[in-house]
Backbone as numpy.savetxt, mean C-alpha at the origin, in Angstrom:
# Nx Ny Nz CAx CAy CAz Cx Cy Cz
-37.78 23.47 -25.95 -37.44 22.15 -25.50 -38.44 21.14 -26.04
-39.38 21.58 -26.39 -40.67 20.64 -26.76 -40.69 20.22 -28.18
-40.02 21.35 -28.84 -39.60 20.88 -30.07 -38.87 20.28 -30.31
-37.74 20.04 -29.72 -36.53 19.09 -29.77 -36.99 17.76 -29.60
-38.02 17.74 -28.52 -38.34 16.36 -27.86 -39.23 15.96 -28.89
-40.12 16.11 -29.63 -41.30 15.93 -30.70 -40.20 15.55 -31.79
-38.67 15.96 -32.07 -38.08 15.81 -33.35 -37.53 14.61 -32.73
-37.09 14.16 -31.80 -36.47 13.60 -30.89 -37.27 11.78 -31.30
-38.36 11.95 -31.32 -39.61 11.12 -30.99 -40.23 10.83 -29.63
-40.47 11.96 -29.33 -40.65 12.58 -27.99 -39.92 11.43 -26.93
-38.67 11.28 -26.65 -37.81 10.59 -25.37 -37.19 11.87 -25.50
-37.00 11.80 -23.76 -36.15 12.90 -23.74 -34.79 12.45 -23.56
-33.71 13.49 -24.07 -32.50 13.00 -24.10 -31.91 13.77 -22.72
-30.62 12.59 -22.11 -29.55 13.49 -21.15 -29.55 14.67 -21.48
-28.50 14.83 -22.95 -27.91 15.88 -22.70 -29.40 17.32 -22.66
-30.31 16.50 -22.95 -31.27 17.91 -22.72 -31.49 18.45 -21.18
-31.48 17.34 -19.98 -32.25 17.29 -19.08 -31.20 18.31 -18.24
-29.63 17.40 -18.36 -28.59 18.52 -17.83 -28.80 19.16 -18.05
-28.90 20.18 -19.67 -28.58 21.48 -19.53 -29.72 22.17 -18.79
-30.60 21.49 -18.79 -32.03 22.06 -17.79 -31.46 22.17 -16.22
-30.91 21.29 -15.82 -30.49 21.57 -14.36 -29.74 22.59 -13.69
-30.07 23.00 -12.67 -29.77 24.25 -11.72 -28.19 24.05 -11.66
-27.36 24.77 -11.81 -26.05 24.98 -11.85 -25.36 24.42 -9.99
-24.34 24.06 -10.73 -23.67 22.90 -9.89 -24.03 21.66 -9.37
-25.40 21.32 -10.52 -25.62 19.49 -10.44 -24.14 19.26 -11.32
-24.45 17.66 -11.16 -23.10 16.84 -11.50 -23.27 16.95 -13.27
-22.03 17.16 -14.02 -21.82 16.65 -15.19 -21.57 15.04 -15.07
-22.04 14.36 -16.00 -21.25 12.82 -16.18 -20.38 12.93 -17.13
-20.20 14.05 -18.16 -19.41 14.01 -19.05 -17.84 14.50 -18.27
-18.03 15.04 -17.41 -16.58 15.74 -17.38 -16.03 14.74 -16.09
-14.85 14.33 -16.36 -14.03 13.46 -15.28 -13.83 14.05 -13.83
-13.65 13.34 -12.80 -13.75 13.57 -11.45 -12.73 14.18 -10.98
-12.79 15.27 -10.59 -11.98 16.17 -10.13 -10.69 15.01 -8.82
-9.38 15.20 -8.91 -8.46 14.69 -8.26 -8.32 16.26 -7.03
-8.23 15.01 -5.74 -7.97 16.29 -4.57 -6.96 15.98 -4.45
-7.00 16.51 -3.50 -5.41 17.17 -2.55 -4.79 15.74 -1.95
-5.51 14.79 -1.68 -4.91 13.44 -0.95 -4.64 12.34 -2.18
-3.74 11.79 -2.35 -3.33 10.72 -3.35 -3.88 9.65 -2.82
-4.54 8.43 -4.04 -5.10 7.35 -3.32 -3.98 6.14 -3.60
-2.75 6.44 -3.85 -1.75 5.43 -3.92 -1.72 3.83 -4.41
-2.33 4.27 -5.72 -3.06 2.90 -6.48 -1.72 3.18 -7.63
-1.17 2.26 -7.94 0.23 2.46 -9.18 -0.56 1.14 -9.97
0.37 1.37 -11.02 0.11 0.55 -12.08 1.12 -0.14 -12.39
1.42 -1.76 -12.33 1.91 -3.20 -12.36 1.62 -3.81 -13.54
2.84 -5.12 -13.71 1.97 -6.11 -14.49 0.94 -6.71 -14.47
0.37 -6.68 -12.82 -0.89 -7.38 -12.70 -1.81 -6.12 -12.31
-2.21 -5.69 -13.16 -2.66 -4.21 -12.91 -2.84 -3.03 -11.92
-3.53 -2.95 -11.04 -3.74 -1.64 -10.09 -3.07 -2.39 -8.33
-2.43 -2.12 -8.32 -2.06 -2.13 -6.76 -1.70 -0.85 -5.91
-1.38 -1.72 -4.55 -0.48 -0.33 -3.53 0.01 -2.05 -2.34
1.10 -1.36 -2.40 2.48 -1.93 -1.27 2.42 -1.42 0.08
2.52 -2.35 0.68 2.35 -1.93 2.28 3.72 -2.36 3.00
4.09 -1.12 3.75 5.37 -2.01 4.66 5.54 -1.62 5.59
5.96 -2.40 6.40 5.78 -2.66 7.73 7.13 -3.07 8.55
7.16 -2.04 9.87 8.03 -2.11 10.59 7.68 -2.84 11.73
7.93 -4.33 12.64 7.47 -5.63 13.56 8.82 -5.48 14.20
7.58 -6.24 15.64 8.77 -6.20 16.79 9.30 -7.70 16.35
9.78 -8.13 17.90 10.38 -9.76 17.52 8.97 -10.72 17.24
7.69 -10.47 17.99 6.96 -11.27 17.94 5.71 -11.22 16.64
6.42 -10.31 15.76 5.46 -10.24 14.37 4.01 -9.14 14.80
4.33 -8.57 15.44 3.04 -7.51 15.94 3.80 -5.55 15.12
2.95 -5.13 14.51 3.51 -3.93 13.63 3.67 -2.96 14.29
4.64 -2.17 13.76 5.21 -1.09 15.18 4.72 0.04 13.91
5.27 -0.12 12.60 4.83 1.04 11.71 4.71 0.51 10.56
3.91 1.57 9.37 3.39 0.82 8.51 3.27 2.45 7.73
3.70 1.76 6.01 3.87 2.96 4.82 3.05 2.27 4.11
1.90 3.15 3.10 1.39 2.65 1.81 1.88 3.56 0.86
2.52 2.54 -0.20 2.81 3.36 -1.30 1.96 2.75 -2.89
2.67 3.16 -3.58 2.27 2.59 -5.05 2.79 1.49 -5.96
1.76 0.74 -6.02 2.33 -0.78 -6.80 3.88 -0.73 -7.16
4.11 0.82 -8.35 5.02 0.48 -8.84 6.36 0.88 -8.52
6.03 1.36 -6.79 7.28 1.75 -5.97 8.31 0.79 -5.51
9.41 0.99 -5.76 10.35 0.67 -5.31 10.57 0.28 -3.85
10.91 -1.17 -3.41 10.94 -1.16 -2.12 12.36 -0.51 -1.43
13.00 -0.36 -2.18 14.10 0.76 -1.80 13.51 2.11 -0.97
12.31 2.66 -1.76 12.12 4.10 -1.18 11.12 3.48 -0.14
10.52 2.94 0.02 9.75 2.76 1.28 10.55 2.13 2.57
11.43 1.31 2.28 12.49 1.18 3.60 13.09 2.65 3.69
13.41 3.24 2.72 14.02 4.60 3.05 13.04 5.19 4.10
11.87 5.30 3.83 10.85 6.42 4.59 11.26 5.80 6.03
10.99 4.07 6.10 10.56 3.57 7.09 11.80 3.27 8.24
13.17 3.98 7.66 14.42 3.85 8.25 14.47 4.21 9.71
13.72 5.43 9.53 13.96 6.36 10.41 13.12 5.62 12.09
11.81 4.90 11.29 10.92 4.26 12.47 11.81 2.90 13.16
12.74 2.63 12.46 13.11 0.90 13.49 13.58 1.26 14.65
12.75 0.84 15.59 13.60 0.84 16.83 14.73 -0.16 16.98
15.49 0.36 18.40 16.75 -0.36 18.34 16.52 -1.80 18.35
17.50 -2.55 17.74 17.23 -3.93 17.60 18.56 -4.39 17.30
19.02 -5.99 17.34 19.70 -6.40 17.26 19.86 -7.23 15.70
19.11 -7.32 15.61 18.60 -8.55 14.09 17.64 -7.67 13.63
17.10 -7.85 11.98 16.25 -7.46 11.18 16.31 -8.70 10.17
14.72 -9.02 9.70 14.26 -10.49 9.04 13.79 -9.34 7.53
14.57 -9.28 6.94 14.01 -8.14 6.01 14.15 -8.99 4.44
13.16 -8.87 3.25 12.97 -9.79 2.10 14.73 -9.06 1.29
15.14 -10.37 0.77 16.29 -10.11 -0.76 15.93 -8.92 -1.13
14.76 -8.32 -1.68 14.48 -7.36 -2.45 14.82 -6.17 -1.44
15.16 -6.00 -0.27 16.00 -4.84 0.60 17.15 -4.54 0.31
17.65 -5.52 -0.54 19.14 -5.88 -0.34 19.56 -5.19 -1.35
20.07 -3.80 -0.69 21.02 -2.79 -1.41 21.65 -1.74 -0.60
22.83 -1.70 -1.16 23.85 -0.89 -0.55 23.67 0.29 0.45
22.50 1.02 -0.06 22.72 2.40 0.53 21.66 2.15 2.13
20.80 0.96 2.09 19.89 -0.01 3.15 21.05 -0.56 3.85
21.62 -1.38 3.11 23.03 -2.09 4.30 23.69 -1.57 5.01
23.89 -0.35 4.29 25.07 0.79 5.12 24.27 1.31 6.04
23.22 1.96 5.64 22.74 2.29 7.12 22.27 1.29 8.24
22.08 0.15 7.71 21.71 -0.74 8.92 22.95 -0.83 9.81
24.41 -0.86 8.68 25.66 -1.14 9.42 26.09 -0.08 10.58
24.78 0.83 10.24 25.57 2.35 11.43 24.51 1.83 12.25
23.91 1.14 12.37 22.73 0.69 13.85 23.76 -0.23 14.34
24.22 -0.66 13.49 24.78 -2.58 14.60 24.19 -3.74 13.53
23.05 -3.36 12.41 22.42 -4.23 12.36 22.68 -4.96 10.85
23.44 -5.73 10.28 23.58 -6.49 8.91 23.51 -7.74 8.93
22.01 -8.14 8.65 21.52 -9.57 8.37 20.48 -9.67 7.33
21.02 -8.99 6.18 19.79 -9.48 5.45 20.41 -10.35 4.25
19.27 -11.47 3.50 20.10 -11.95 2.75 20.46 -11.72 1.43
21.74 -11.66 0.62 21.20 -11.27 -0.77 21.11 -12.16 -1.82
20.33 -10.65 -2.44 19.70 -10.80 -3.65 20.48 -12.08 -4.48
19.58 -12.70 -5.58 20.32 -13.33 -6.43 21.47 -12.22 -7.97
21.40 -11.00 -7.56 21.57 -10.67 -8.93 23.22 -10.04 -8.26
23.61 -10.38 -6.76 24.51 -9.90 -6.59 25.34 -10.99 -6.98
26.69 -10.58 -7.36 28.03 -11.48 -8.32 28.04 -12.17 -7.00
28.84 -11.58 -5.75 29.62 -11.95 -4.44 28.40 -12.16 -3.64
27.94 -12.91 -3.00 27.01 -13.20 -1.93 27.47 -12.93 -0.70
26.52 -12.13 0.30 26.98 -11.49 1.48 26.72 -12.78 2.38
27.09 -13.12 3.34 27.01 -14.07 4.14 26.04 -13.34 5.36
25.18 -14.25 5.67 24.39 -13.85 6.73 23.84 -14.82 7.37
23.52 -14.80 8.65 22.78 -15.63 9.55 21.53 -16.57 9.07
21.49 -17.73 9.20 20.11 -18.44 9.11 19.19 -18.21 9.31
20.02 -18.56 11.00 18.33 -18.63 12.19 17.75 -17.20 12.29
18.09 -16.05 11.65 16.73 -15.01 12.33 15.99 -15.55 10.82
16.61 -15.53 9.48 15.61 -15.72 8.59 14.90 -17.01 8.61
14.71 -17.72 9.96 13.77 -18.73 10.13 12.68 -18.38 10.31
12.71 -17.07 11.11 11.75 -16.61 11.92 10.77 -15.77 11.05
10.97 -15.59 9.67 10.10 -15.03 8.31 8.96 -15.38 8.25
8.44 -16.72 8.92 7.38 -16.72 8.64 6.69 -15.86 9.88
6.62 -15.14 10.56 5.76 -14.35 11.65 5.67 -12.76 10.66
6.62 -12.69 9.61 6.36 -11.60 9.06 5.27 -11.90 7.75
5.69 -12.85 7.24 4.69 -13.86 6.12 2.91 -13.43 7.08
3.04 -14.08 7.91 1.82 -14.28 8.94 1.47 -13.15 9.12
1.70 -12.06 9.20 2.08 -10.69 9.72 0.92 -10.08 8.43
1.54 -10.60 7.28 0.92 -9.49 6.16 -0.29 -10.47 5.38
-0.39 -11.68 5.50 -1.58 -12.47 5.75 -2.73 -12.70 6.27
-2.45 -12.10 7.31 -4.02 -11.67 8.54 -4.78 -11.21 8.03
-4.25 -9.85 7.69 -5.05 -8.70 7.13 -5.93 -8.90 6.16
-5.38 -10.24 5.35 -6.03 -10.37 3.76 -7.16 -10.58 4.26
-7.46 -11.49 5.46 -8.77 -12.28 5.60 -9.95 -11.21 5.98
-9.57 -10.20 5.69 -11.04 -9.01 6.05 -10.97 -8.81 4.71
-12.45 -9.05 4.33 -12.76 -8.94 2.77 -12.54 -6.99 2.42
-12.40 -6.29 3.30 -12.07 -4.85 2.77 -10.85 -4.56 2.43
-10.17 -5.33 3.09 -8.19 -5.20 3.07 -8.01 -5.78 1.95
-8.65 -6.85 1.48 -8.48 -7.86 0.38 -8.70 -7.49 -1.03
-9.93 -6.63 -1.50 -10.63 -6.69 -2.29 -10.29 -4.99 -2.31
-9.78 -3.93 -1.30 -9.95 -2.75 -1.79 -10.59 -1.99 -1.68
-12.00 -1.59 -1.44 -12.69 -1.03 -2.12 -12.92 0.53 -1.55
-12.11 0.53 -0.36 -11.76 2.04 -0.31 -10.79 2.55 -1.44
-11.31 3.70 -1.97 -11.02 4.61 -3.31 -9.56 5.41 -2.64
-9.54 6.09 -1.64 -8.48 6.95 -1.18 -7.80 6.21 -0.38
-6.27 6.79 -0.13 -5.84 5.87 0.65 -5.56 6.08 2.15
-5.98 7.23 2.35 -6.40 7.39 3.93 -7.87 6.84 4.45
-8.63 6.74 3.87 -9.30 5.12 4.31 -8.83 3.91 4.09
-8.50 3.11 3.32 -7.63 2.75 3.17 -6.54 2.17 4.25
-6.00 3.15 4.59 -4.80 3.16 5.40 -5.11 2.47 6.88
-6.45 3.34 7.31 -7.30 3.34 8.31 -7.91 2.24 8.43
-8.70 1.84 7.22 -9.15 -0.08 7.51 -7.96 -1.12 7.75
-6.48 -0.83 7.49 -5.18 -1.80 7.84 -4.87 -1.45 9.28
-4.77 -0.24 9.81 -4.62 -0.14 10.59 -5.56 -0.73 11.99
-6.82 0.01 11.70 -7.72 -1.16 12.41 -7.63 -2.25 12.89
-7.83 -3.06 11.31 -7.22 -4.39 11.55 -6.17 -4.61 12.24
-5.21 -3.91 11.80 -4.06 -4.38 12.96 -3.80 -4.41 14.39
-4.73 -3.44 14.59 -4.97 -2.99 15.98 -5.78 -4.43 16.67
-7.18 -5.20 15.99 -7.62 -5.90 16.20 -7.02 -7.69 16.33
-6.06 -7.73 15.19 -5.71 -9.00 14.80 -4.52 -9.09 15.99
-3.49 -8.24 15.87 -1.92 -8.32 16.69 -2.20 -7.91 17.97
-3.29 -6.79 18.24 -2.75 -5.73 19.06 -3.60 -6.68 20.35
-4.98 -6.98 20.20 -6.15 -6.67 20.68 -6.25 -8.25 20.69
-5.97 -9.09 19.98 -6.50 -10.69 20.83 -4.96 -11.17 21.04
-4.69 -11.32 22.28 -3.82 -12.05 22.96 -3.87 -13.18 23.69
């Protein structure tokens, strides 16, 4: 090793010091092993995200909540989140819900009020006044931003992650009345 370092101009180099180290220090060369939990970061036009959605009573307070990946479809996350709506009479749900195999099942609850999309030919007719009430869901997913951890990310996995929204929610909706 002393010779290397003398040819070297005596600095010692990384890759010398690693191979000197006791087996199972860290490589920096080799990439970070992926576990068993997905951190639900997708890739967008505006680069790295994750989608949050959320199932609210009438008064904008969250009953359930999915994180998926930027570049998921809000189709499959109302799918997951079908199963959580409790009974209700009205649903304030965004254009981008607005598809067939979502309508139909709302139509087996009782429940078809959402409005559509622009890309449909025939426009479904639907109620005003609950989509007045959008902004408590607007407000709803706004709160959260204002905790610089919800905002900025910087939990890596998404069961922390998940856990700092939830928190919050517990704190912002649940917990000041």
């Amino acid at each position: 090793m002393f010779a290397e370092l003398a040819a070297r101009g005596g600095k010692p180099d990384r890759r010398m010091l690693d191979a000197d180290a006791p087996e199972g220090a860290s490589n920096r060369c080799q990439p970070a092993q992926k576990g068993a939990l997905p951190r639900r970061i997708g890739r967008t036009k505006g680069g790295l995200n994750s989608k949050l959605h959320r199932v609210t009573d009438g008064q904008g307070r969250p009953l359930a909540m999915l994180l998926t990946e930027g570049q998921a479809s809000d189709y499959r996350g109302t799918a997951l989140l079908l199963t959580a709506l409790p009974p209700a009479k009205d649903l304030i749900a965004d254009k981008g819900h607005d598809g067939n195999g979502f309508r139909n099942a709302l139509a087996e609850r009782g429940i078809a009020d959402i409005p559509s999309s622009f890309s449909r030919r025939i426009a479904i007719r639907h109620e005003p006044l609950p989509c007045r009430q959008r902004h408590k869901i607007e407000i709803m997913f706004g709160r959260p931003k204002d905790w610089r951890r919800i905002h900025t990310r910087y939990d890596r996995r998404a069961h922390a992650f998940f856990s700092a929204i939830c928190i919050a929610a517990t704190v912002i909706f649940w917990l000041k009345q």
